[in-house]
Z-matrix of the N, CA and C atoms (Angstrom, degrees):
N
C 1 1.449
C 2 1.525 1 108.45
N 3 1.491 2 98.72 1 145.09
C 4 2.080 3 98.96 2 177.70
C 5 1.373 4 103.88 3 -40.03
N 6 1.290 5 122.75 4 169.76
C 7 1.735 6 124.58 5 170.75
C 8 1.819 7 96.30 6 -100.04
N 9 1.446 8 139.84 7 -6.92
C 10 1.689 9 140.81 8 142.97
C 11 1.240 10 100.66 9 -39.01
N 12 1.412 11 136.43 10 -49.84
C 13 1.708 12 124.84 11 -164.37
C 14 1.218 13 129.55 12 -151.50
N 15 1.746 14 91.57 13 69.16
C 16 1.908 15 104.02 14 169.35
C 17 1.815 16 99.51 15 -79.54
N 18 1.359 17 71.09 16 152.01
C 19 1.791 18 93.57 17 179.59
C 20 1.427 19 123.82 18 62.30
N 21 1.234 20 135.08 19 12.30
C 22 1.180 21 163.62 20 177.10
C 23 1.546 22 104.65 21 -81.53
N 24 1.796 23 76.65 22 127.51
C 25 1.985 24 79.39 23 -177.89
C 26 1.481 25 100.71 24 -122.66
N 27 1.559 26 107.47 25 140.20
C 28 1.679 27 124.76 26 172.98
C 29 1.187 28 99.35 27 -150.37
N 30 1.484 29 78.83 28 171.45
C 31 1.719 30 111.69 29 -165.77
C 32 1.626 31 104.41 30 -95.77
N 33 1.512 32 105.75 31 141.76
C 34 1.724 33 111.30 32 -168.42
C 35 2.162 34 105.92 33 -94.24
N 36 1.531 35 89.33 34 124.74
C 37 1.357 36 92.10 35 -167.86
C 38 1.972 37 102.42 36 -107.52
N 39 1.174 38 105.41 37 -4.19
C 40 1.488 39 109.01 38 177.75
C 41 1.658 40 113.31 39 -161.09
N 42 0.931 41 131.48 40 148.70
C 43 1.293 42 133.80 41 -162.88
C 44 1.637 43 101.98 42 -150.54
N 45 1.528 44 110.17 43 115.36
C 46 1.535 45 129.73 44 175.70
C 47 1.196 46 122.83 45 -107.52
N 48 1.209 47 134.49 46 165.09
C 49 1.654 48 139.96 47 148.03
C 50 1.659 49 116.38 48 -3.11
N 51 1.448 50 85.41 49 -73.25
C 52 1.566 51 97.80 50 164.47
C 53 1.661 52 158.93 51 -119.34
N 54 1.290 53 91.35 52 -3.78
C 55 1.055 54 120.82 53 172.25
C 56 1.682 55 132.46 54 -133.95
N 57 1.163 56 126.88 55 -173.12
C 58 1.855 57 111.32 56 -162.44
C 59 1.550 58 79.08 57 -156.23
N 60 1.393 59 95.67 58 146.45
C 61 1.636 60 114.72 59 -166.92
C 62 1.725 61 96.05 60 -113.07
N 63 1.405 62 115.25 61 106.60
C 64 1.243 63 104.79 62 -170.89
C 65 2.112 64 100.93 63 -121.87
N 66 1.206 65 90.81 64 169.01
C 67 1.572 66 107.53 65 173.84
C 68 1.491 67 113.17 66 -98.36
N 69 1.226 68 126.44 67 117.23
C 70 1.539 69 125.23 68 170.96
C 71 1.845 70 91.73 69 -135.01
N 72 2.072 71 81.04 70 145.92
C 73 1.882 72 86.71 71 158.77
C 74 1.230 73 106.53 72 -90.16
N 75 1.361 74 124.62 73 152.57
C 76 1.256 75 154.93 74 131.64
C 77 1.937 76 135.48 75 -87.55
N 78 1.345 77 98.38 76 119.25
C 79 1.523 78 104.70 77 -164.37
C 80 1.676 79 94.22 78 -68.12
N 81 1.289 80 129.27 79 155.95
C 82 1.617 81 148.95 80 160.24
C 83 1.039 82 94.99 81 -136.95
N 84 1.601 83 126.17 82 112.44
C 85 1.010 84 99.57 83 114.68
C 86 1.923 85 115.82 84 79.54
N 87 1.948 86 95.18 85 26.16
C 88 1.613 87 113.28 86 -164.54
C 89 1.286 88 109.31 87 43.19
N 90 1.356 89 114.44 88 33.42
C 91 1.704 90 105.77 89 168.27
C 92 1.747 91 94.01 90 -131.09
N 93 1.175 92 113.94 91 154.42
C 94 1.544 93 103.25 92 165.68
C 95 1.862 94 97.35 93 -133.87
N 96 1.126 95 98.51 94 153.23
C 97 1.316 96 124.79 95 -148.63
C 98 1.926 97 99.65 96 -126.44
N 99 1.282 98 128.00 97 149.91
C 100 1.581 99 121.69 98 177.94
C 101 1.427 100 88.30 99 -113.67
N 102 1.437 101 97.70 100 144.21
C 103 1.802 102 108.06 101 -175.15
C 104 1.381 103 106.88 102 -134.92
N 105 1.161 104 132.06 103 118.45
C 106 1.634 105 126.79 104 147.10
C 107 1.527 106 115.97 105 -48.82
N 108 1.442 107 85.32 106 136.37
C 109 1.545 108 86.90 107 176.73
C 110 1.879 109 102.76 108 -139.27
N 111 1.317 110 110.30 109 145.32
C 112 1.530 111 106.25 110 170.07
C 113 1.664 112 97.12 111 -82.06
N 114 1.609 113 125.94 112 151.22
C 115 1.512 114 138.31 113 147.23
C 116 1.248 115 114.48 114 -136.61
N 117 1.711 116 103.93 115 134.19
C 118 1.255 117 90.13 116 166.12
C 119 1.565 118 128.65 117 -95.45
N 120 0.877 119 121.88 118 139.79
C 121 1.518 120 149.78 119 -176.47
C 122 1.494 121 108.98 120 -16.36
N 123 1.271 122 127.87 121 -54.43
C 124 1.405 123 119.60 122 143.10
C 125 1.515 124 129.98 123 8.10
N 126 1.567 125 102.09 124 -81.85
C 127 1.288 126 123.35 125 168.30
C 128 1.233 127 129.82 126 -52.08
N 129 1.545 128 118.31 127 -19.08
C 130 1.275 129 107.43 128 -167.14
C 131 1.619 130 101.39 129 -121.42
N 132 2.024 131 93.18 130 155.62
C 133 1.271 132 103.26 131 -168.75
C 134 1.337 133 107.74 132 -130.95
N 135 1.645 134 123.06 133 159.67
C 136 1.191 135 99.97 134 173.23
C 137 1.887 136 126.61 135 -73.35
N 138 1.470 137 100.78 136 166.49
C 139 1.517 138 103.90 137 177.50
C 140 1.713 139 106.30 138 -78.63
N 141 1.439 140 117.74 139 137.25
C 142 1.536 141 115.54 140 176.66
C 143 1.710 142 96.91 141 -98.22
N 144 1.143 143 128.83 142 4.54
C 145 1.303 144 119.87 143 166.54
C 146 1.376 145 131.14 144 -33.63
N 147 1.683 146 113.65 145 -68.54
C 148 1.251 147 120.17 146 146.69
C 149 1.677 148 140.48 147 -41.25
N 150 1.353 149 92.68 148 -27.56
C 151 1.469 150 75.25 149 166.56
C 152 0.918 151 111.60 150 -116.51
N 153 1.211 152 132.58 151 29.86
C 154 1.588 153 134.26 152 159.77
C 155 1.703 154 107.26 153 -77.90
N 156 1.664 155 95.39 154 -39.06
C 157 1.700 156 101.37 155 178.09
C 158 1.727 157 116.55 156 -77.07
N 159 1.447 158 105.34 157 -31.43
C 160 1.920 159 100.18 158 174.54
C 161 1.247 160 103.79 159 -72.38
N 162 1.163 161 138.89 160 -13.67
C 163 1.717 162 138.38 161 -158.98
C 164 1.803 163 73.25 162 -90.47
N 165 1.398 164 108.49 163 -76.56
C 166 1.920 165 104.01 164 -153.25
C 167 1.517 166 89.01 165 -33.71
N 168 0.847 167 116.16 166 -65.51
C 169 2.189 168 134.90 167 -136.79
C 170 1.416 169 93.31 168 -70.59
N 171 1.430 170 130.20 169 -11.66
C 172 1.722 171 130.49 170 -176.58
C 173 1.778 172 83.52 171 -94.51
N 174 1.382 173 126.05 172 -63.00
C 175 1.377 174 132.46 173 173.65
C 176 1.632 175 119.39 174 -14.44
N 177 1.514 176 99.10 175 -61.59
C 178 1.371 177 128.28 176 -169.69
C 179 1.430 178 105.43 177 -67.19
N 180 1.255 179 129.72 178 -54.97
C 181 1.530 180 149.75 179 152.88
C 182 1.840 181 101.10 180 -29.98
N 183 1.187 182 90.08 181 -73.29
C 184 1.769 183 87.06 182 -179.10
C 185 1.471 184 138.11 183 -45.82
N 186 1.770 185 91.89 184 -35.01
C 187 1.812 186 102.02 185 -177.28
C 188 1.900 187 91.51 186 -91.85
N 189 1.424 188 129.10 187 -0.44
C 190 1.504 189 103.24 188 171.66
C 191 1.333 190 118.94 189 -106.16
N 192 1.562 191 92.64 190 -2.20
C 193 1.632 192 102.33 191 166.28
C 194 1.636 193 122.70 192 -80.42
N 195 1.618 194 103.49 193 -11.38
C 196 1.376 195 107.44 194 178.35
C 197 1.230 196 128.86 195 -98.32
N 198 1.490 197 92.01 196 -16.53
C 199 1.757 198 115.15 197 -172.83
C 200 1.594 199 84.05 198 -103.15
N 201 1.253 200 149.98 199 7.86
C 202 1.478 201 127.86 200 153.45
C 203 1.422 202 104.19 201 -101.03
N 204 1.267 203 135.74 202 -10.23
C 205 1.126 204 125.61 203 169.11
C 206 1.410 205 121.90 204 -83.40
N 207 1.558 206 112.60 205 -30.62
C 208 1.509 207 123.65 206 164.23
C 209 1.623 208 116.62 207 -62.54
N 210 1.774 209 90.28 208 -8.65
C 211 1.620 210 88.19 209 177.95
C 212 2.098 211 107.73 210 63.32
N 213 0.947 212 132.40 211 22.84
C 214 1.475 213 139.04 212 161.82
C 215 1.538 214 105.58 213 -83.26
N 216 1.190 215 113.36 214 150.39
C 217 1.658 216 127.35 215 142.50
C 218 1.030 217 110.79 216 -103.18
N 219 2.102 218 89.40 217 161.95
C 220 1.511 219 101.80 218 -167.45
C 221 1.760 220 102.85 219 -64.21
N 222 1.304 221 111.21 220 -37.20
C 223 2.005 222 88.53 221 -177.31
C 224 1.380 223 118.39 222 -74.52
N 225 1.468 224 131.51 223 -19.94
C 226 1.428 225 111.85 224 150.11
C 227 1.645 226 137.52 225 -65.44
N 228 1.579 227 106.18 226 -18.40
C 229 1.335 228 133.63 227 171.15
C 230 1.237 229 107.61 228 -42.75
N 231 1.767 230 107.84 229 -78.04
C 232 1.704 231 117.27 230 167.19
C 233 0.929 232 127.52 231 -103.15
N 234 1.582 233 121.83 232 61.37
C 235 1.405 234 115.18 233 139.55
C 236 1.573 235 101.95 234 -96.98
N 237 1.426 236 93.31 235 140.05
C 238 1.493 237 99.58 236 162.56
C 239 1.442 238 131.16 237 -124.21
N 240 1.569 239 100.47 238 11.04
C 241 1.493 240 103.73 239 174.99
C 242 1.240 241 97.22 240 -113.79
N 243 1.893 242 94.49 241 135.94
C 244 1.362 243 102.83 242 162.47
C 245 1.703 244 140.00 243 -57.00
N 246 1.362 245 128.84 244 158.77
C 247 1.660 246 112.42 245 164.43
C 248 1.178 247 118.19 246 -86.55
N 249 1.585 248 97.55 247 163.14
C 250 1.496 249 96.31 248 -179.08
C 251 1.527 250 98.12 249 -142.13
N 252 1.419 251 138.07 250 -160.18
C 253 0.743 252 171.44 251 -169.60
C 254 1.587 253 124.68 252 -136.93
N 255 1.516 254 115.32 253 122.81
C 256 1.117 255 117.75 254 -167.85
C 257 1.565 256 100.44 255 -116.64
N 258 1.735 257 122.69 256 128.55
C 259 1.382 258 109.92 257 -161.93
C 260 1.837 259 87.08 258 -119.61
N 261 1.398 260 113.61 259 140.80
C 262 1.407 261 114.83 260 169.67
C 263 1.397 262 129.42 261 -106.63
N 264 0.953 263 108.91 262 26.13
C 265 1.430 264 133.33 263 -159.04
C 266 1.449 265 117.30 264 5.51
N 267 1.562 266 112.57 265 78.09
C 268 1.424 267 132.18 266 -163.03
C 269 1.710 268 122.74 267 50.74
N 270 1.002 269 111.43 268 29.49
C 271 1.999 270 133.65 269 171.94
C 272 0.947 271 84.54 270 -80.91
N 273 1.772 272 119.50 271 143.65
C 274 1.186 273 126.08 272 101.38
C 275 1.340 274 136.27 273 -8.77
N 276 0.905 275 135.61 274 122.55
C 277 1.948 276 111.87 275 164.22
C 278 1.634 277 102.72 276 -106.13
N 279 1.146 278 109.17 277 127.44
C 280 1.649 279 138.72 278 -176.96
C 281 1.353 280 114.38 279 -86.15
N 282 1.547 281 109.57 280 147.74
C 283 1.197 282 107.84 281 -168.47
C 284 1.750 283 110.65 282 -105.65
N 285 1.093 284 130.50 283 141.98
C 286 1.419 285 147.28 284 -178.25
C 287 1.144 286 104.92 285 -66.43
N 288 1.502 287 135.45 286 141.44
C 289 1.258 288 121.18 287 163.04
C 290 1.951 289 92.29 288 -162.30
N 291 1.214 290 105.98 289 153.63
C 292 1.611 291 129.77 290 -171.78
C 293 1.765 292 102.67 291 -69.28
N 294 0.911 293 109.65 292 106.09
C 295 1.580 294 102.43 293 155.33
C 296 1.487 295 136.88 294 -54.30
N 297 1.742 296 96.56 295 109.79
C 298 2.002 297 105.36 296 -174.56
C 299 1.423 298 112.33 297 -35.11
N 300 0.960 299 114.10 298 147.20
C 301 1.543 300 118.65 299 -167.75
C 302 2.053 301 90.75 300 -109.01
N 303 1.644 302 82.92 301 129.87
C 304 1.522 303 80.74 302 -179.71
C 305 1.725 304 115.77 303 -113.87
N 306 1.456 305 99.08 304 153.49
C 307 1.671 306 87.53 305 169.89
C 308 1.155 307 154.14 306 -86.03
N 309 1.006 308 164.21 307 58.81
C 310 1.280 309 143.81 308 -141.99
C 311 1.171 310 120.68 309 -127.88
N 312 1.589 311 97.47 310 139.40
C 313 1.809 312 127.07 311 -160.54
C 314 1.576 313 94.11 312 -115.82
């Protein structure tokens, strides 16, 4: 692969004998630009992108298949703070409010 674009992932627009005609951006110059490039096959590897995303999304699948069998919802699911009780020991409890902002010229 050029030494412009290690680790660079594109999409394959032609496929040869020996080599694979792929699309990568390249930065200029705070502009980036899409470039064909020939590689040969050697060089290239697959992207783990995707399966970084079917692994989560199989994950995600798994914990709502368990939490419908536990019969939970998601807002009892995640709460994780307990309740409590707030005692005022015969107070009122008062309400908060922002002080009007005044003008003066």
């Amino acid at each position: 692969m050029p030494t412009v674009f290690p680790g660079r992932t594109g999409g394959v627009h032609s496929v040869t004998q020996h080599a694979v005609g792929t699309v990568v951006n390249k930065h200029v110059k705070g502009k980036i630009f899409a470039k064909g490039i020939k590689v040969h096959i050697e060089h290239i590897k697959r992207s783990k992108s995707r399966d970084v995303s079917l692994r989560r999304k199989k994950m995600r699948k798994e914990g709502s298949q368990r939490e419908r069998h536990l019969g939970s919802t998601d807002a009892s699911a995640c709460s994780t703070q307990r309740s409590s009780l707030v005692r005022t020991s015969g107070k009122e409890p008062g309400l908060r409010e922002p002080i009007p902002y005044e003008f003066m010229a």
